[in-house]
C-alpha positions in Angstrom: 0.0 0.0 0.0 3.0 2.5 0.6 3.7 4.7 -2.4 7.1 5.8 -3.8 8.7 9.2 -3.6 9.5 10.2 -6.9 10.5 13.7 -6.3 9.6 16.6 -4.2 9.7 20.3 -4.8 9.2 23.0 -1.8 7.0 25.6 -2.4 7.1 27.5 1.0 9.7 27.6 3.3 9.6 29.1 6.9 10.9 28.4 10.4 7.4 26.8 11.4 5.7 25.3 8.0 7.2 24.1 4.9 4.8 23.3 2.1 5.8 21.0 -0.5 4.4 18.8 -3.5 5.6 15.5 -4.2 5.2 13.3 -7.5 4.5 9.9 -5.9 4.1 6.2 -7.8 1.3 4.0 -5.8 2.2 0.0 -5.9 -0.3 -0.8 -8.9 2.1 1.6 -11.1 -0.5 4.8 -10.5 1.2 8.1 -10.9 0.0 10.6 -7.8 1.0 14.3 -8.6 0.6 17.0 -7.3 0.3 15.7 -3.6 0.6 18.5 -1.1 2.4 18.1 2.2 2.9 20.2 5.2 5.8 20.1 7.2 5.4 21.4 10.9 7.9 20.4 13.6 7.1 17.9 16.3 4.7 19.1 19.3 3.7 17.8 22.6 1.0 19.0 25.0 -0.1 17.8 28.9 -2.9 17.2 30.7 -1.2 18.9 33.7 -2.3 18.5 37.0 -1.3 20.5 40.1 -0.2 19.4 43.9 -4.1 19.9 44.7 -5.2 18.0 41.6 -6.3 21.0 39.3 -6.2 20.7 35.3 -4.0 23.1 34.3 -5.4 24.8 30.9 -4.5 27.7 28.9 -7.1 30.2 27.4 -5.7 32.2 24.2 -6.8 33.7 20.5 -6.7 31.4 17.3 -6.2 33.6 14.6 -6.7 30.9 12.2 -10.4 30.0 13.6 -10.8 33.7 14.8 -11.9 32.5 18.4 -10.7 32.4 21.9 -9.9 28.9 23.0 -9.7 27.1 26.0 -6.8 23.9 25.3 -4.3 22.2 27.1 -0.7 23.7 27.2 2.2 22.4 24.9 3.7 23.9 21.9 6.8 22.8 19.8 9.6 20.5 20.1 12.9 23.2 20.1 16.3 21.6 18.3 17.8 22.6 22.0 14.9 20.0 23.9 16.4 16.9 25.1 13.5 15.2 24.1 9.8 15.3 23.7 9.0 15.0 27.9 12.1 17.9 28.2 9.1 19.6 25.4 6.4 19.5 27.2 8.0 20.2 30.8 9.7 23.2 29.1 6.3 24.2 27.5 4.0 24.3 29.8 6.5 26.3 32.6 7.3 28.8 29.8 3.4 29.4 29.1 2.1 28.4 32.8 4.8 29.3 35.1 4.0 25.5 36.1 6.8 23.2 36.9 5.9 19.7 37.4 7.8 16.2 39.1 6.0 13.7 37.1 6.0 13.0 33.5 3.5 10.3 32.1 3.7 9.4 28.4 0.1 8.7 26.9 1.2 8.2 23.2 1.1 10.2 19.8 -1.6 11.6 17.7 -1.6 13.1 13.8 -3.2 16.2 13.1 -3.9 15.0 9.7 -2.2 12.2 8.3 -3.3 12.7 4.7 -1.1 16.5 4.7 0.6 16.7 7.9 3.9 15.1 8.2 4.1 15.9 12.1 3.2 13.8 15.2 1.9 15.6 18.5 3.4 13.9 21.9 1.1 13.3 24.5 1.4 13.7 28.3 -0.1 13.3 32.3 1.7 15.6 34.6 1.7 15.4 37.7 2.6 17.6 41.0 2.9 20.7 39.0 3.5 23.7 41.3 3.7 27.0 40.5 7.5 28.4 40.6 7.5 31.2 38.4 5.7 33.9 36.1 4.7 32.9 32.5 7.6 33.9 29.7 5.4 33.9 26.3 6.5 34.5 23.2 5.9 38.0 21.2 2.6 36.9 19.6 1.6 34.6 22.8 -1.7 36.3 25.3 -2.0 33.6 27.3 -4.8 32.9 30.5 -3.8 30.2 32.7 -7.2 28.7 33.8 -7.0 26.3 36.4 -10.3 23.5 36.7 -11.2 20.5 38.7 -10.9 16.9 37.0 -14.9 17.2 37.4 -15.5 20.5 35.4 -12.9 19.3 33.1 -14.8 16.4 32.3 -18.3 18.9 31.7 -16.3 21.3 29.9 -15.8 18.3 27.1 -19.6 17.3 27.9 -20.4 20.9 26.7 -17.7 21.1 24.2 -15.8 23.9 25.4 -12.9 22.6 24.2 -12.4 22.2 20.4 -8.8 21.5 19.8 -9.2 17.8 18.6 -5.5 17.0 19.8 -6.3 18.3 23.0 -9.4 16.3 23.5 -7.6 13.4 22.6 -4.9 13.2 24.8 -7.8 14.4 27.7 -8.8 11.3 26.6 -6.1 9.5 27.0 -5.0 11.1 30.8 -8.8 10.6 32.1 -8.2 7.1 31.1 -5.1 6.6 32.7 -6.5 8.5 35.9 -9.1 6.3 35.9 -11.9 8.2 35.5 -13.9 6.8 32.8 -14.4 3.8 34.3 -18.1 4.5 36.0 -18.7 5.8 32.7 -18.3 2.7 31.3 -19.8 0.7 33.9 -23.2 3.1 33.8 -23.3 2.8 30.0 -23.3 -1.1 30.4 -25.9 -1.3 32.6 -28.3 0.7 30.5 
């Protein structure tokens, strides 16, 4: 089923996408062109929980959908990261001020597998405290809202919360908390 690269040709090129279109052969000898592919680097993002077991979340502006979006923290993997958990930790005390001692690895998502070429890491932190003031970017306006598991769990209900990553690796963290399981059970009985 995989296809073969034939050639590639960039049509954009800047430090956070590169957009390309690649002349591809498909196994039953198929010529595919143009395909369009957009590089983005590598990101991660946390459902991050404090000492007292609040969700840590982050409210900002989305040019691109023109709305103001509740989501969990994360951002990009820098060349000078460690890794992806060194990411996320770095992430979410640069936009949070939070630091946390426990790092839980959930798994990896695609935004869109058909034209992205990037993965977003996701995390459960744990015993986040806060330790300093939030260092954002120039273009970054960022609200640190902090929520109970509980309200968490109703904001998705009402779907406050329309990153589709972001749901999915709240997903993931409720599931490794535990806290779907009377969901489950109730669901079962009915």
């Amino acid at each position: 089923m995989k296809w073969q690269l034939l050639s590639s040709e960039y049509l954009f090129t800047d430090s956070w996408l590169r957009a390309r279109r690649d002349r591809c052969l498909r196994p039953d000898g198929q010529e595919v062109y143009p395909y369009y592919v957009m590089e983005y680097p590598t990101w991660v993002t946390a459902v991050a929980l404090t000492e007292d077991n609040q969700v840590v979340l982050v409210k900002q502006y989305r040019h691109a959908l023109g709305e103001v979006c509740i989501e969990t923290p994360g951002g990009c993997v820098d060349a000078t990261d460690t890794d992806n958990a060194e990411a996320v930790k770095r992430e979410l005390l640069e936009e949070t001020g939070y630091a946390f001692n426990e790092v839980h690895y959930l798994g990896r998502t695609s935004p869109n597998p058909s034209t992205n070429n990037n993965l977003m890491h996701l995390y459960l932190l744990r015993g986040g405290k806060k330790v300093q003031e939030q260092e954002l970017d120039q273009n970054e306006d960022i609200e640190v809202v902090l929520v109970s598991l509980d309200e968490l769990k109703n904001m998705l209900e009402r779907n406050e919360i329309i990153q589709a990553m972001h749901v999915t690796c709240i997903f993931y963290a409720l599931q490794k908390l535990e806290k779907l399981q009377g969901q489950y059970q109730q669901e079962s009985i009915h």
